[in-house]
C-alpha positions as a Python dict, from the first residue, in 0.01 Angstrom:
ca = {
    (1, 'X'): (0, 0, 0),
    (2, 'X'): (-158, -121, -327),
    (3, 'X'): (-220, -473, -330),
    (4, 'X'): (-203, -668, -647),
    (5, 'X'): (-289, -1059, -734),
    (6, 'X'): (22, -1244, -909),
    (7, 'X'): (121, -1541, -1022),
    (8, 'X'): (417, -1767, -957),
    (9, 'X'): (524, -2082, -1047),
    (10, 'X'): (553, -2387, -878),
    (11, 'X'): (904, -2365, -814),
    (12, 'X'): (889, -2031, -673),
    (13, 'X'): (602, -2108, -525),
    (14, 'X'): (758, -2348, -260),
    (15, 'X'): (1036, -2121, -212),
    (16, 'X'): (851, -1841, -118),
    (17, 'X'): (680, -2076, 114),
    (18, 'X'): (998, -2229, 245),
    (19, 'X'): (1125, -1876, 317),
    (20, 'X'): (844, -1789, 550),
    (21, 'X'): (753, -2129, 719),
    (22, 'X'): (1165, -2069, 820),
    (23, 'X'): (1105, -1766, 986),
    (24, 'X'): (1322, -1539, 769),
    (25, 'X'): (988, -1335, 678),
    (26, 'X'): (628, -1336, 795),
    (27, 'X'): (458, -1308, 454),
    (28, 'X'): (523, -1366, 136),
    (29, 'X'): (463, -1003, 24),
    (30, 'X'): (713, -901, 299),
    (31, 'X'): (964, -1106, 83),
    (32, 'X'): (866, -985, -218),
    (33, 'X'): (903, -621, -113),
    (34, 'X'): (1274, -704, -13),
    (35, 'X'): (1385, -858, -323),
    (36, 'X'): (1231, -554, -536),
    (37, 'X'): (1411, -359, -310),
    (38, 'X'): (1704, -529, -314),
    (39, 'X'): (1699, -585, -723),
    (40, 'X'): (1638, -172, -723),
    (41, 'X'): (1969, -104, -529),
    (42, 'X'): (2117, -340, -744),
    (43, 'X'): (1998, -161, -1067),
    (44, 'X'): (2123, 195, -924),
    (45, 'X'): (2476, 30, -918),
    (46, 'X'): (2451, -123, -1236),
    (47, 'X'): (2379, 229, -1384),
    (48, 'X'): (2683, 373, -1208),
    (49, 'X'): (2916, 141, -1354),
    (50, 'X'): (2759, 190, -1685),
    (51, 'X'): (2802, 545, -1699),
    (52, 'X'): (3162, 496, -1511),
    (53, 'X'): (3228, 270, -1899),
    (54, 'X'): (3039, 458, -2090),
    (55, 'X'): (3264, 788, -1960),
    (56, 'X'): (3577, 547, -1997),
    (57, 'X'): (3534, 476, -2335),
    (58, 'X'): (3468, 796, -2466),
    (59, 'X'): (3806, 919, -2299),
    (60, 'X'): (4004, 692, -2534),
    (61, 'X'): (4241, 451, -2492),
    (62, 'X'): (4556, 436, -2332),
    (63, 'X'): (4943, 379, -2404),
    (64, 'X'): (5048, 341, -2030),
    (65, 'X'): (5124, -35, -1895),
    (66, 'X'): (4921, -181, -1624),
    (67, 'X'): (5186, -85, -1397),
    (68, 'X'): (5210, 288, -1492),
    (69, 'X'): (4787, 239, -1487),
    (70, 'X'): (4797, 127, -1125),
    (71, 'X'): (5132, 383, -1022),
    (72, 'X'): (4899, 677, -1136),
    (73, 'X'): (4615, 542, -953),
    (74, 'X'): (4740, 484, -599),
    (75, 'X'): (4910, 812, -688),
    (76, 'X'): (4578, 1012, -698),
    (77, 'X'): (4426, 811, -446),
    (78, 'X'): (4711, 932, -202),
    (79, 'X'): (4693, 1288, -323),
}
């Protein structure tokens, strides 16, 4: 792995600390590595639903009521 010298501040600092003098990871780059991880899984939904909105809103809009919306949904979910 490629290690690297950051910064952080105080705040963060203490948290980081907090987090690892509580057991919940042995080293601060351990906890780093999880929330990258976790902020990279959370970026590869965040795309998803874009391009689910993006496709959306290029289809138009709709004259259907929320209720004929949802009948036509549960419709094609149950084939």
């Amino acid at each position: 792995m490629k290690r690297q010298s950051i910064t952080f501040t105080k705040p963060n600092d203490e948290w980081l600390k907090e987090m690892v003098a509580n057991q919940e990871y042995s080293s601060k780059s351990e906890l780093i590595n999880d929330l990258i991880r976790q902020a990279r899984k959370q970026q590869v939904q965040i795309d998803w639903i874009n391009r689910k909105l993006e496709k959306a809103e290029k289809s138009g809009f709709t004259t259907m009521t929320k209720a004929e919306i949802l009948k036509e949904s549960k419709s094609r979910i149950n084939g």
